[in-house]
C-alpha positions in Angstrom: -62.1 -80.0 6.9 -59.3 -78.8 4.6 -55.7 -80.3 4.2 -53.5 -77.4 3.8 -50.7 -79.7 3.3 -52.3 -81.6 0.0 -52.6 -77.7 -1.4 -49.7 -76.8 -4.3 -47.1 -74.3 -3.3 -47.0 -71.2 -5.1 -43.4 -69.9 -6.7 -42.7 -67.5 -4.0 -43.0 -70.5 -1.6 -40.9 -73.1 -4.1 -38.4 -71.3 -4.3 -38.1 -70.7 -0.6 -38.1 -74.2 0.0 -35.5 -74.6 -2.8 -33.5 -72.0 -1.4 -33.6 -73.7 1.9 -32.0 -77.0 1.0 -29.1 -75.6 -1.2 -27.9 -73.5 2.4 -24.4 -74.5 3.2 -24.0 -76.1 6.4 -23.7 -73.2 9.5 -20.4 -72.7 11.5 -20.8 -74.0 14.9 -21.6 -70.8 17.1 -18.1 -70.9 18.6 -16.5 -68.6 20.6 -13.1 -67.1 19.7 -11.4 -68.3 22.7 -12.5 -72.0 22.2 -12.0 -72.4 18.6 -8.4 -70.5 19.6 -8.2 -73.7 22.5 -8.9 -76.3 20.3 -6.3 -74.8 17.6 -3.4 -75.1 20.4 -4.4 -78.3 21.8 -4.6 -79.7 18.2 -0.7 -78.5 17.4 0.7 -79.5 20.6 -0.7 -82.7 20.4 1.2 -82.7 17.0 4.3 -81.3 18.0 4.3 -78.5 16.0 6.5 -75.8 17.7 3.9 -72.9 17.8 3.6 -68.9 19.8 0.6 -67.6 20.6 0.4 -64.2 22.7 -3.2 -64.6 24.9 -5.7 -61.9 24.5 -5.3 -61.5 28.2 -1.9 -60.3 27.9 -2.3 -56.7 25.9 -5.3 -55.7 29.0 -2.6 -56.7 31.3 -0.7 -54.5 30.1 -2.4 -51.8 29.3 -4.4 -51.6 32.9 -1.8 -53.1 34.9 1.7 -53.4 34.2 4.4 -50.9 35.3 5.6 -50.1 31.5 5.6 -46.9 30.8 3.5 -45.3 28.2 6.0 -45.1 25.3 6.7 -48.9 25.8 3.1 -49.7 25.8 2.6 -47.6 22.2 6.2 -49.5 20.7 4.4 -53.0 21.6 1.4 -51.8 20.2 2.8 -50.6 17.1 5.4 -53.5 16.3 2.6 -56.3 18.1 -0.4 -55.0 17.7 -2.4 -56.9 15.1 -0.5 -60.3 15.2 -2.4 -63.4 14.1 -3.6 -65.4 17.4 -1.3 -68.1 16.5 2.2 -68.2 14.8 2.9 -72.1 13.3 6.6 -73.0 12.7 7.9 -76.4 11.1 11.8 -77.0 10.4 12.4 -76.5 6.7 15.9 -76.7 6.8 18.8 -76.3 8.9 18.7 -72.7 8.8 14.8 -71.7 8.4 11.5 -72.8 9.3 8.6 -72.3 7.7 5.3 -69.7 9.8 1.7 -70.2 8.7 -0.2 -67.6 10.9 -3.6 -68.3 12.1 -6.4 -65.8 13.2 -9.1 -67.8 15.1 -12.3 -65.5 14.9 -16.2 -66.6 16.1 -19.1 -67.2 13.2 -19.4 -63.6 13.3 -15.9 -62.3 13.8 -13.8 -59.6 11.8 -10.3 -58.1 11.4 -9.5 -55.0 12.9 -7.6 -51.9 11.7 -4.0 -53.5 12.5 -4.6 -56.8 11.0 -5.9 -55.5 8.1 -2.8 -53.1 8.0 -0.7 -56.7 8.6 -2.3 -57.8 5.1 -1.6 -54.5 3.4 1.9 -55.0 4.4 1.6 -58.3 2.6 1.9 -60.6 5.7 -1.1 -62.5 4.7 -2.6 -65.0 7.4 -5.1 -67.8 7.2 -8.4 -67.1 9.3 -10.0 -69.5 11.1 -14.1 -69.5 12.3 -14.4 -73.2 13.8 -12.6 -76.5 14.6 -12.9 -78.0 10.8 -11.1 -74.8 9.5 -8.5 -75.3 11.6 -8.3 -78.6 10.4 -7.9 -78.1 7.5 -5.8 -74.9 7.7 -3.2 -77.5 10.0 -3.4 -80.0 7.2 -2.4 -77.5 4.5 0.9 -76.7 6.3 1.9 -79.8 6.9 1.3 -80.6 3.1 3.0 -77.9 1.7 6.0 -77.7 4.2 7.7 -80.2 2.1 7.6 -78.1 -1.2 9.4 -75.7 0.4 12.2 -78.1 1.9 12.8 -78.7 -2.1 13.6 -74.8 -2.6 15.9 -74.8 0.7 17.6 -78.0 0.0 20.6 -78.8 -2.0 20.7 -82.4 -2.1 18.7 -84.4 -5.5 14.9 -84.5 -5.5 13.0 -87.3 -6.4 9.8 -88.3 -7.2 8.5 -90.1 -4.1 10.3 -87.6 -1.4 7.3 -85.0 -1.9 3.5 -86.3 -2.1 2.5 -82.6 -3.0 5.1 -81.8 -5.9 6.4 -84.9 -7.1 9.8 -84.0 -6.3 9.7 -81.0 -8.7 9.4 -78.9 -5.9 6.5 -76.8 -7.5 3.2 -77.9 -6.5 1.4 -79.4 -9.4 -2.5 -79.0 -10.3 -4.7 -82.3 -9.5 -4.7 -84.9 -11.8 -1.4 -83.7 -13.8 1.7 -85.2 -12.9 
């Protein structure tokens, strides 16, 4: 009897096989509403102050609220198409600082009014699983302090800011 396994691959097949191990690792088939869960748990839990309009809410009020139709169309228009989640930290006395946050599944895409959000240059950071969010979070909090610098009148120095070394602009790795 034959080994098959013992028998050389052909290109077609090496290839394949290289192709294989160089795949990035897959998103975890999440849905929206539990990567959107994990999201608000995870900045409660850090006490980051944070508003968040459910999905729920726009079919409440288009099937069953008592608004009347020109309402409904002025929430749509000034509304409609806000990130999932809107992030706020204290900059300074008078501002804080938003990093908006789509959460989408593996296979999720922006519609027609948050692409017309990003085309009025209100950019926002999307979000397809729990390690994004992560690392979306962690971003935030690392750059919140650059900004303080801009908003701040009192001296900088260097250990008040791990991202700019108290220059208040955020340097490139290994330059300091």
């Amino acid at each position: 009897m034959m080994d098959f396994n013992s028998l050389p691959l052909s290109k077609a097949q090496q290839r394949k096989k290289r192709g294989r191990r160089k795949a990035a690792p897959a998103l975890p088939d999440l849905p929206e509403s539990a990567i959107q869960k994990q999201l608000d748990d995870m900045l409660e839990g850090m006490g980051i102050y944070f508003i968040r309009i459910p999905d729920n809410f726009w079919q409440w009020l288009h099937r069953y609220s008592n608004a009347s139709a020109n309402m409904k169309k002025e929430l749509g228009h000034y509304w409609g198409g806000m990130p999932d989640t809107m992030a706020f930290i204290k900059v300074s006395d008078k501002y804080m600082l938003c990093c908006p946050i789509e959460c989408k599944s593996k296979e999720g895409r922006r519609h027609g009014k948050q692409k017309h959000w990003e085309s009025q240059n209100i950019a926002f950071q999307i979000s397809k699983s729990p390690d994004e969010s992560i690392s979306i979070v962690q971003q935030f909090l690392k750059d919140a302090p650059c900004i303080r610098h801009f908003l701040n009148p009192e001296p900088i120095t260097p250990d008040c800011c791990p991202v700019c070394g108290g220059t208040g602009i955020k340097q490139e790795r290994g330059k300091q």
